[in-house]
Short mmCIF file of the C-alpha atoms (twelve columns), coordinates in Angstrom:
data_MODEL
# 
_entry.id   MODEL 
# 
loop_
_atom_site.group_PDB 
_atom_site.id 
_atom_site.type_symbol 
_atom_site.label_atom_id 
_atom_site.label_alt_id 
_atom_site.label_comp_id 
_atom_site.label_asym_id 
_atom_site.label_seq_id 
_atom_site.Cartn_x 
_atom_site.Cartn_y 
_atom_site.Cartn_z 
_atom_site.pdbx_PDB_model_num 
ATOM 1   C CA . UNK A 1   1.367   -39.300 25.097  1 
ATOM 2   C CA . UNK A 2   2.426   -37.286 22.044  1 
ATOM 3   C CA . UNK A 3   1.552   -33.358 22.121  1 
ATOM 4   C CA . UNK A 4   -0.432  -32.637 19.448  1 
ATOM 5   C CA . UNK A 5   -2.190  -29.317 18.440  1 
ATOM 6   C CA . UNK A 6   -5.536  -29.158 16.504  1 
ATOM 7   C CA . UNK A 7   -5.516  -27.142 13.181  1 
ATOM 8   C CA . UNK A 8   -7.339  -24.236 15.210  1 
ATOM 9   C CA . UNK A 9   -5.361  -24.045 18.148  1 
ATOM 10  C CA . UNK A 10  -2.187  -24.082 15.481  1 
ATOM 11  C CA . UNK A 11  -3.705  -21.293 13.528  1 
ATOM 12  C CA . UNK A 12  -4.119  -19.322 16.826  1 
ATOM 13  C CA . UNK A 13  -0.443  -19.809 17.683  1 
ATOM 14  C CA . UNK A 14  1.021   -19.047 14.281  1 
ATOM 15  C CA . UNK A 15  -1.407  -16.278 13.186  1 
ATOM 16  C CA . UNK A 16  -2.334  -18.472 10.096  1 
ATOM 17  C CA . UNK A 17  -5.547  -18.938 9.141   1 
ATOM 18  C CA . UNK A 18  -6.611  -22.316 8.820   1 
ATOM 19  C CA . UNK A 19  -7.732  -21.628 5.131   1 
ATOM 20  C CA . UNK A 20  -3.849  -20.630 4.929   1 
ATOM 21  C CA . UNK A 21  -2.810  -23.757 6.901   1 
ATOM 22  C CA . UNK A 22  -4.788  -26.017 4.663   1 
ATOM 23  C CA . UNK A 23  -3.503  -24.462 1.693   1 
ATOM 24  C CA . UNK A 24  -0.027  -25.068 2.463   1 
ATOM 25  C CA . UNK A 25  -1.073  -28.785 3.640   1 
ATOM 26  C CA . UNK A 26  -2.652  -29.206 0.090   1 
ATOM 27  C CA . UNK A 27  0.392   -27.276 -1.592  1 
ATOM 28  C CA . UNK A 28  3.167   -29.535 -0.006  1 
ATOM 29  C CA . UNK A 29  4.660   -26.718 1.926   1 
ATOM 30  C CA . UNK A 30  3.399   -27.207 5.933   1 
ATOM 31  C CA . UNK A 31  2.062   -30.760 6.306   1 
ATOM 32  C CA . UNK A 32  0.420   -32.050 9.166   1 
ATOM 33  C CA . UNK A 33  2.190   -33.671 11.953  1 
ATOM 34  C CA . UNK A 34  -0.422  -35.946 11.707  1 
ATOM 35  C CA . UNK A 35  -3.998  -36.504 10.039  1 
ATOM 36  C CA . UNK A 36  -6.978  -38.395 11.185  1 
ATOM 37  C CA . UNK A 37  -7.614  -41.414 9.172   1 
ATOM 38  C CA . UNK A 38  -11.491 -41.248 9.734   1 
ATOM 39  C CA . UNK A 39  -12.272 -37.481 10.422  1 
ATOM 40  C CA . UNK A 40  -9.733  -35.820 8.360   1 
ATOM 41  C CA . UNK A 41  -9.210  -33.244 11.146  1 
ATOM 42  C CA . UNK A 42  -5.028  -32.425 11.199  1 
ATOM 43  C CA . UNK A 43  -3.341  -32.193 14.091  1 
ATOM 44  C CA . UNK A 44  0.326   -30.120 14.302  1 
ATOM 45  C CA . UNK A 45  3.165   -30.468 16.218  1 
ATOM 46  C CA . UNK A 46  4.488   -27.866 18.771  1 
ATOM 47  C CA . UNK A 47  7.767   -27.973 17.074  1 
ATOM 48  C CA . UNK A 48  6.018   -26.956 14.068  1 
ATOM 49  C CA . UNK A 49  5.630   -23.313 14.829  1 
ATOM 50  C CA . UNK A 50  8.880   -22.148 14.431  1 
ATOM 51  C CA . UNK A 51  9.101   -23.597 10.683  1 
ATOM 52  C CA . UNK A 52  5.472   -21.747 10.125  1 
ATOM 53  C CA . UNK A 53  6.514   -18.631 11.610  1 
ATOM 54  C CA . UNK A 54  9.539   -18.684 8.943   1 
ATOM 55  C CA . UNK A 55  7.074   -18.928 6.019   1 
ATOM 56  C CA . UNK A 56  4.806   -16.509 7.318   1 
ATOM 57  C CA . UNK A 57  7.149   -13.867 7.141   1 
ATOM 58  C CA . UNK A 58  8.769   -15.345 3.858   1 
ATOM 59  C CA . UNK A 59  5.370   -14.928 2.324   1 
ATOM 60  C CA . UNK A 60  4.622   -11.341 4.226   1 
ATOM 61  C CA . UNK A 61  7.991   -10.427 1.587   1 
ATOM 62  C CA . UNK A 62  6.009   -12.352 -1.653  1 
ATOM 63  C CA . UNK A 63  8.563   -15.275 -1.838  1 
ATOM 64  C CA . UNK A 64  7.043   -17.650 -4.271  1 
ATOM 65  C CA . UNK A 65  5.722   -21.036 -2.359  1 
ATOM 66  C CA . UNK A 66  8.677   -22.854 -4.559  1 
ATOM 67  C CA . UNK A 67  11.520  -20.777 -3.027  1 
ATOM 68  C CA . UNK A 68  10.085  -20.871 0.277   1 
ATOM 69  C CA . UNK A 69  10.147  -24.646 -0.209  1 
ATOM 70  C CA . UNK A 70  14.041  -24.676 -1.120  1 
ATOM 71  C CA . UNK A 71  14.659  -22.193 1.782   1 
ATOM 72  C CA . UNK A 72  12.806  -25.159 4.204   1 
ATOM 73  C CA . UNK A 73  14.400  -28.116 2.282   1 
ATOM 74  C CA . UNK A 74  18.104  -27.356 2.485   1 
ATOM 75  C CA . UNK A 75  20.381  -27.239 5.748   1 
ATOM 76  C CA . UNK A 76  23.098  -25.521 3.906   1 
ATOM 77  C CA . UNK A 77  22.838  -21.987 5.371   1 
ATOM 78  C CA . UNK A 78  24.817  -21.018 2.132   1 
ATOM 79  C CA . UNK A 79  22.258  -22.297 -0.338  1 
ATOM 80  C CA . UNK A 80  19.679  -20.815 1.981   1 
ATOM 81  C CA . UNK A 81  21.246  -17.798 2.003   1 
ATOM 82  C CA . UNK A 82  21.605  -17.483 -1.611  1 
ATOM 83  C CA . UNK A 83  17.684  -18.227 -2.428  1 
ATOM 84  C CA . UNK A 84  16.764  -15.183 0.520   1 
ATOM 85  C CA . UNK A 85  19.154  -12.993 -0.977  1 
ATOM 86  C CA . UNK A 86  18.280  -13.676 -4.469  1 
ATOM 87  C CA . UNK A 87  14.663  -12.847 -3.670  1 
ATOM 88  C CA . UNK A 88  15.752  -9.304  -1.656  1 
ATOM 89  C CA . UNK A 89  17.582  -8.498  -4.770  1 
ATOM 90  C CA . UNK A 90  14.225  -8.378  -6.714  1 
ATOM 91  C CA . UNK A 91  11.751  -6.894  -4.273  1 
ATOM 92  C CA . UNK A 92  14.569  -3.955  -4.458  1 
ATOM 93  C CA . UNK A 93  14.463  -3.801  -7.825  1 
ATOM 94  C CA . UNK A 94  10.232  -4.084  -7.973  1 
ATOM 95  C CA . UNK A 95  10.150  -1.398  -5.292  1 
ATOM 96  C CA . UNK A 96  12.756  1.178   -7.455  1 
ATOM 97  C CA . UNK A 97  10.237  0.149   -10.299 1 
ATOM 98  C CA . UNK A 98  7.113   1.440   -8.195  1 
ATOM 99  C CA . UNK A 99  9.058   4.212   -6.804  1 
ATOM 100 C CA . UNK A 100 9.891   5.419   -10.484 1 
ATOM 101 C CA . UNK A 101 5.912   4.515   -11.379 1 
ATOM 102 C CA . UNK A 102 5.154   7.021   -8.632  1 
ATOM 103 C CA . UNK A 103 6.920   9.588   -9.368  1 
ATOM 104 C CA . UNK A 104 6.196   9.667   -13.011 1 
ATOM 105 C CA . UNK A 105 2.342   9.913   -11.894 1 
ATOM 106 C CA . UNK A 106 3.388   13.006  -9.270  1 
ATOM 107 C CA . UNK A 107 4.970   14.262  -12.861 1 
ATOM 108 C CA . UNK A 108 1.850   14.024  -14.948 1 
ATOM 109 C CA . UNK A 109 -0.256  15.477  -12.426 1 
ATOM 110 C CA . UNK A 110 2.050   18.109  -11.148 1 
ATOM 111 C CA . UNK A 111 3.154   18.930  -15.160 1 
ATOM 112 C CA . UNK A 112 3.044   22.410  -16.058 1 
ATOM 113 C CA . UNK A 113 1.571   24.254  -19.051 1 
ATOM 114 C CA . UNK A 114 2.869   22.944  -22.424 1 
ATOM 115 C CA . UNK A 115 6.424   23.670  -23.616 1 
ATOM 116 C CA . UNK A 116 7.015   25.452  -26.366 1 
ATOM 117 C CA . UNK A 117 6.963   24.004  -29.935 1 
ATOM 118 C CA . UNK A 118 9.412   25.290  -33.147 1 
ATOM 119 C CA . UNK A 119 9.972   23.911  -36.697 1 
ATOM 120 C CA . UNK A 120 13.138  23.091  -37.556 1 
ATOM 121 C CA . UNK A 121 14.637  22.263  -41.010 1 
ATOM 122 C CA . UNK A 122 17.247  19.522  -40.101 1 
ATOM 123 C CA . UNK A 123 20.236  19.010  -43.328 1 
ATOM 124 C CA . UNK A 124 21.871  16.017  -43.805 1 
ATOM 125 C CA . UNK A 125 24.682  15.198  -41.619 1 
ATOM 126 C CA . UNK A 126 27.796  12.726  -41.173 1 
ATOM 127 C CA . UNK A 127 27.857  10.694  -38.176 1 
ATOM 128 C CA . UNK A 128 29.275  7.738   -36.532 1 
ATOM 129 C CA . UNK A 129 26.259  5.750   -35.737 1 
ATOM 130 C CA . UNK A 130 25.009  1.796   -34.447 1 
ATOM 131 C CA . UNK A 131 21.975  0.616   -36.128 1 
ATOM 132 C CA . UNK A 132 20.117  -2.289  -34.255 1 
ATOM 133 C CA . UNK A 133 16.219  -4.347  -34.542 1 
ATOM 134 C CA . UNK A 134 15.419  -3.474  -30.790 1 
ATOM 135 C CA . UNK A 135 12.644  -4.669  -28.543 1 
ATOM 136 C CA . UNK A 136 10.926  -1.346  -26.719 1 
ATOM 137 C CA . UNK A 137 11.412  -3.382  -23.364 1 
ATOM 138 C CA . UNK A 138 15.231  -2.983  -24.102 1 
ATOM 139 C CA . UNK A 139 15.419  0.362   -25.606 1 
ATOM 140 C CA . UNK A 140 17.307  2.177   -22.670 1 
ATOM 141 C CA . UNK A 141 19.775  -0.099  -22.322 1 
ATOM 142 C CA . UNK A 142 20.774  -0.668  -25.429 1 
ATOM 143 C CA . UNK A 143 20.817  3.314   -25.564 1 
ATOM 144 C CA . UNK A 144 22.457  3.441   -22.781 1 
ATOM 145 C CA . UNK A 145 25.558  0.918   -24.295 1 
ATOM 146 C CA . UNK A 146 25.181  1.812   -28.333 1 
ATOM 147 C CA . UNK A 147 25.877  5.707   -26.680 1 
ATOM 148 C CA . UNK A 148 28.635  4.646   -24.579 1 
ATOM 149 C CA . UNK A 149 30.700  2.763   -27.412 1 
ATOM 150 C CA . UNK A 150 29.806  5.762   -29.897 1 
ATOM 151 C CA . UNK A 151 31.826  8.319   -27.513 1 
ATOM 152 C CA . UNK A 152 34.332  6.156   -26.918 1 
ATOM 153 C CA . UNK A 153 34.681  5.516   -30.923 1 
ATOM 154 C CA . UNK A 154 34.930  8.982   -31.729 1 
ATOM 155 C CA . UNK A 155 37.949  9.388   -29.029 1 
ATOM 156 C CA . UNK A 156 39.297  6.708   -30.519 1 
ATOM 157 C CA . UNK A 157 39.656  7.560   -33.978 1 
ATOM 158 C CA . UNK A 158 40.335  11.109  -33.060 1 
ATOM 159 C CA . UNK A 159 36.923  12.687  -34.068 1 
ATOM 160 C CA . UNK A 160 36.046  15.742  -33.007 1 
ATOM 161 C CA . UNK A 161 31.822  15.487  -32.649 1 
ATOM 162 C CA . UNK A 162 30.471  17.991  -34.783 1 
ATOM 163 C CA . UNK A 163 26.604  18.268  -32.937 1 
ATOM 164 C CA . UNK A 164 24.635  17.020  -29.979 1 
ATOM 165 C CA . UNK A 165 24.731  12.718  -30.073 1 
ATOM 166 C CA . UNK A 166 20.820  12.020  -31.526 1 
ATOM 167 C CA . UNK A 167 18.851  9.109   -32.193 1 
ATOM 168 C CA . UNK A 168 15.736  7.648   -34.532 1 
ATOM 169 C CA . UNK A 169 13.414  5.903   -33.752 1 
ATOM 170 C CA . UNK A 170 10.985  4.126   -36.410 1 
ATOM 171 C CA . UNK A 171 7.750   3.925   -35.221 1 
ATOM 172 C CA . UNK A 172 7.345   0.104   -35.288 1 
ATOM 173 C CA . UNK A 173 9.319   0.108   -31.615 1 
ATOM 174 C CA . UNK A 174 6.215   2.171   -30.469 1 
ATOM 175 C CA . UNK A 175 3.463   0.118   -32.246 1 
ATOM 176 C CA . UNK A 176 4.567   -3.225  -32.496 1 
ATOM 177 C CA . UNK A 177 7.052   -3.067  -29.500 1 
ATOM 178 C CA . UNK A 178 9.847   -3.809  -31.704 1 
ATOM 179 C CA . UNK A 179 11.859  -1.838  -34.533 1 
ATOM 180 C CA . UNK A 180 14.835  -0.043  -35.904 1 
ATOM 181 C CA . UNK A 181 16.730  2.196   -33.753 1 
ATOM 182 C CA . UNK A 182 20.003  4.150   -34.615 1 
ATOM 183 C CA . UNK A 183 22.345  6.266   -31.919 1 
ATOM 184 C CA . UNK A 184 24.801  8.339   -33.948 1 
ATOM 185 C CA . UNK A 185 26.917  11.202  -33.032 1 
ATOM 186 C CA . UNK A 186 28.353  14.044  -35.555 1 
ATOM 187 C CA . UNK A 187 31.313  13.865  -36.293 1 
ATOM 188 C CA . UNK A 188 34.323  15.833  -38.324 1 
ATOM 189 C CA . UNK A 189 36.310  13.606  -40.394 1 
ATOM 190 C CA . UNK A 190 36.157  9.805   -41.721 1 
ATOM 191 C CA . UNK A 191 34.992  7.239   -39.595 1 
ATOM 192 C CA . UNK A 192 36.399  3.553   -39.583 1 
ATOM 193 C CA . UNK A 193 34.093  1.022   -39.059 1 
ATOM 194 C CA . UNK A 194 34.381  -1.313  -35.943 1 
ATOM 195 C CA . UNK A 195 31.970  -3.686  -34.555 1 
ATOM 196 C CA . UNK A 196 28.809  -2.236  -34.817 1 
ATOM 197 C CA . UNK A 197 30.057  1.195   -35.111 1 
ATOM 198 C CA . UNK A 198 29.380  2.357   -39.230 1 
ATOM 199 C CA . UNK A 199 29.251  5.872   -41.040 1 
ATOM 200 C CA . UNK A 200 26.244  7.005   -41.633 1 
ATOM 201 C CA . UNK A 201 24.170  10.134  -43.136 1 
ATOM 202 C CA . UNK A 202 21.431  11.310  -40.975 1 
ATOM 203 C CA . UNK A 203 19.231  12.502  -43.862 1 
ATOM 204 C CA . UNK A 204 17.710  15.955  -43.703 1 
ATOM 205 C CA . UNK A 205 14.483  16.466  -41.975 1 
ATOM 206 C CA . UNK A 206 11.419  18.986  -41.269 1 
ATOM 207 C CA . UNK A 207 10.795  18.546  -37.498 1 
ATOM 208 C CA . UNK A 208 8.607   19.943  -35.350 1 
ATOM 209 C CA . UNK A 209 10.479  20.059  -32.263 1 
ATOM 210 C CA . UNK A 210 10.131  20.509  -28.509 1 
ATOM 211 C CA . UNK A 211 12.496  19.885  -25.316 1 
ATOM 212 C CA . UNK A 212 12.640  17.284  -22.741 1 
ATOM 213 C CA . UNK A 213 14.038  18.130  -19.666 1 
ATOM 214 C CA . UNK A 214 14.628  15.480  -16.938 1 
ATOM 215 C CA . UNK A 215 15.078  12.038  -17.065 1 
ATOM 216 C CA . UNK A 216 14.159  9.825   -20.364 1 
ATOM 217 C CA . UNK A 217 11.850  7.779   -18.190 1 
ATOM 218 C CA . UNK A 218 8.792   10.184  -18.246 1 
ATOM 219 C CA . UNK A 219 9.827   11.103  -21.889 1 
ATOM 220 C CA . UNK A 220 6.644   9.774   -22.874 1 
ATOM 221 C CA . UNK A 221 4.767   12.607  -21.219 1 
ATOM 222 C CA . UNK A 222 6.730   15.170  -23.065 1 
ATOM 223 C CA . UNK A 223 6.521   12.905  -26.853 1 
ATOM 224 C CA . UNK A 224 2.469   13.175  -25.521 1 
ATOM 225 C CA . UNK A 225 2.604   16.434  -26.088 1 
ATOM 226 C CA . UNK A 226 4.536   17.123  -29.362 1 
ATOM 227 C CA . UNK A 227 2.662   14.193  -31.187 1 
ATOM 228 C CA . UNK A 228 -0.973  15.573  -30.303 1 
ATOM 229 C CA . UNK A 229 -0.120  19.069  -31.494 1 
ATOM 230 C CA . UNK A 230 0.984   17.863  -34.672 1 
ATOM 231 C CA . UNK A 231 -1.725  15.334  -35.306 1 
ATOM 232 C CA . UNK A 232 -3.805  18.514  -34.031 1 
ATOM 233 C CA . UNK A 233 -2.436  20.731  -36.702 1 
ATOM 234 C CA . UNK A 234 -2.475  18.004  -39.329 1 
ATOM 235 C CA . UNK A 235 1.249   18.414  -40.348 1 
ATOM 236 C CA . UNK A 236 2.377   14.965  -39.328 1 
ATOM 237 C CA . UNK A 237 4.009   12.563  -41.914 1 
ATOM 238 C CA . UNK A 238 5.821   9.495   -41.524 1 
ATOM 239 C CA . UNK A 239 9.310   9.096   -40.607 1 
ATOM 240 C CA . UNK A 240 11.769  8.011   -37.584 1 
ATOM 241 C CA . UNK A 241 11.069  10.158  -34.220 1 
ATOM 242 C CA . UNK A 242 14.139  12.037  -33.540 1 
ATOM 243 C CA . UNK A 243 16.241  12.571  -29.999 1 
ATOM 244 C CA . UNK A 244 18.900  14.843  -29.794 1 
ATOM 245 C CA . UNK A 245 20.793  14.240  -26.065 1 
ATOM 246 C CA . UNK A 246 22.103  18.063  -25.695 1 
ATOM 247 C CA . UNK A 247 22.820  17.359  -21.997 1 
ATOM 248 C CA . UNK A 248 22.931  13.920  -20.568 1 
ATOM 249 C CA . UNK A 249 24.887  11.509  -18.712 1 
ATOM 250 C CA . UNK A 250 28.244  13.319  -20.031 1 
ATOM 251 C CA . UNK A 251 27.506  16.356  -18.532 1 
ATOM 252 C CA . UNK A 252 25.757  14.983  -15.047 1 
ATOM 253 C CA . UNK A 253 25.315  12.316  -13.437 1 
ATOM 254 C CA . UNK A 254 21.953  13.572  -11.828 1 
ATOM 255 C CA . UNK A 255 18.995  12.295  -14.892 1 
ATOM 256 C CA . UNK A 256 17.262  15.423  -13.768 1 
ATOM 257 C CA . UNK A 257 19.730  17.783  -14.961 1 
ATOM 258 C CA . UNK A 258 19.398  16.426  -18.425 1 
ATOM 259 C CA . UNK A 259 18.528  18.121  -21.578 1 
ATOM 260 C CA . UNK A 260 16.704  15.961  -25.084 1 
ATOM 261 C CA . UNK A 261 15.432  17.965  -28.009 1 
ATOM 262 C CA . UNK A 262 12.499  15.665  -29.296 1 
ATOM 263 C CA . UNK A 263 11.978  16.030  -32.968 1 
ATOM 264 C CA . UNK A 264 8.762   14.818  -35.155 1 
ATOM 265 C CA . UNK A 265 8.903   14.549  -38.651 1 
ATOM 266 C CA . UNK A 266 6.246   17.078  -40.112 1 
ATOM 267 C CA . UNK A 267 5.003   18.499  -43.962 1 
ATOM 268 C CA . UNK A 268 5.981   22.339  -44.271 1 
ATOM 269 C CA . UNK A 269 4.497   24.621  -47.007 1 
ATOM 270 C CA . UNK A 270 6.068   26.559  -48.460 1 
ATOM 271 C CA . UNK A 271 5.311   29.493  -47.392 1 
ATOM 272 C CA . UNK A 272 5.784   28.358  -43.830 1 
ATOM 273 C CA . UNK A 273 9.466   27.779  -44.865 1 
# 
């Protein structure tokens, strides 16, 4: 006579619940070795608990029920490998995601008094620069490459940089999560255009400025900051927001170590000047 085990002694042995068994019955993931014409009741096979046991623990690690599904279906230990693997790679990029979530909050609640603010008149200025429509999703790493080529541009073309690498920032990427963005760095000398690399004039600016220090990811806290006091002081006016990288990546390799000068477009009287 065939070994059968009922759906609760199966739960028992597998430490799923038979809400979780019937789930994956209804799902298409752990049928039934059998099911009761009349009653309904389902009734598992002993050789069954391995295969649960693997999708309990593929679910303990949030693999979708349709990977866990390829994992069971294919015998190819390559293939199978390639679908765990492929699901490892993304619970280690979710987890540096929460791990740079919680340490941004330990920021915010561990921040110290406000930094300092200054006004700054900002002249025009020649640069090399890449102008692109950006998506605020993709802003750092299309910083991150539009910087890179710029450098490697002005070494090129035998520029010497004439000022700290900057950036604006129209404030469309901030409200409608997609805008204008421009990287340039100063430069001494004529610039040849190539690929996306253009001369440009950073026009001249009144800024109310204050400095970033630490990785761009909590830069937020510190633009917090700089936007309420101007909004408090009623001397914002529109215009691009302004980043000036005075130490970043070129200098160290450690994000905390870095150095931005945020700038915010602001109306000066005259007497102010």
């Amino acid at each position: 006579m065939k070994q059968t085990l009922t759906v609760g002694d199966f739960s028992r042995v597998t430490h799923l619940s038979v809400k979780t068994l019937r789930h994956y019955h209804q799902v298409g993931l752990l049928d039934p070795d059998e099911v009761d014409p009349d009653t309904g009741y389902r009734y598992y096979a002993p050789d069954q608990v391995p295969t649960a046991q693997v999708i309990r623990r593929l679910r303990d690690l949030g693999m979708p029920i349709a990977d866990v599904k390829a994992v069971l279906a294919t015998s190819d230990t390559t293939a199978r490998g390639e679908v765990i693997a492929s699901h490892l790679d993304r619970l280690e990029t979710e987890l540096a995601q929460t791990r740079a979530a919680v340490e941004s909050l330990r920021n915010l609640l561990q921040r110290p008094a406000a930094a300092s603010i200054e006004y700054r008149t900002v002249p025009p200025c020649p640069a090399m620069g890449i102008t692109s429509a950006v998506d605020r999703g993709d802003l750092l790493p299309w910083w991150q490459g539009a910087l890179g080529e710029l450098h490697a541009a002005v070494q090129a073309q035998g520029l010497a940089p004439a000022g700290a690498p900057g950036g604006l920032y129209e404030s469309e990427i901030f409200q409608d999560d997609h805008g204008q963005a421009t990287v340039f760095v100063p430069t001494e000398g004529p610039v040849r255009p190539i690929g996306r690399v253009e001369p440009l004039l950073i026009p001249a600016a009144e800024l109310a400025v204050i400095t970033h220090h630490g990785p761009l990811a909590d830069v937020d806290l510190t633009y917090g900051e700089l936007g309420a006091y101007t909004f408090r002081h009623e001397i914002s006016v529109a215009g691009p927001l302004r980043e000036y990288y005075v130490r970043d990546a070129r200098h160290s390799s450690d994000p905390s170590q870095w150095t931005t000068e945020i700038g915010w477009p602001i109306f000066r009287a005259e007497h102010d000047q």
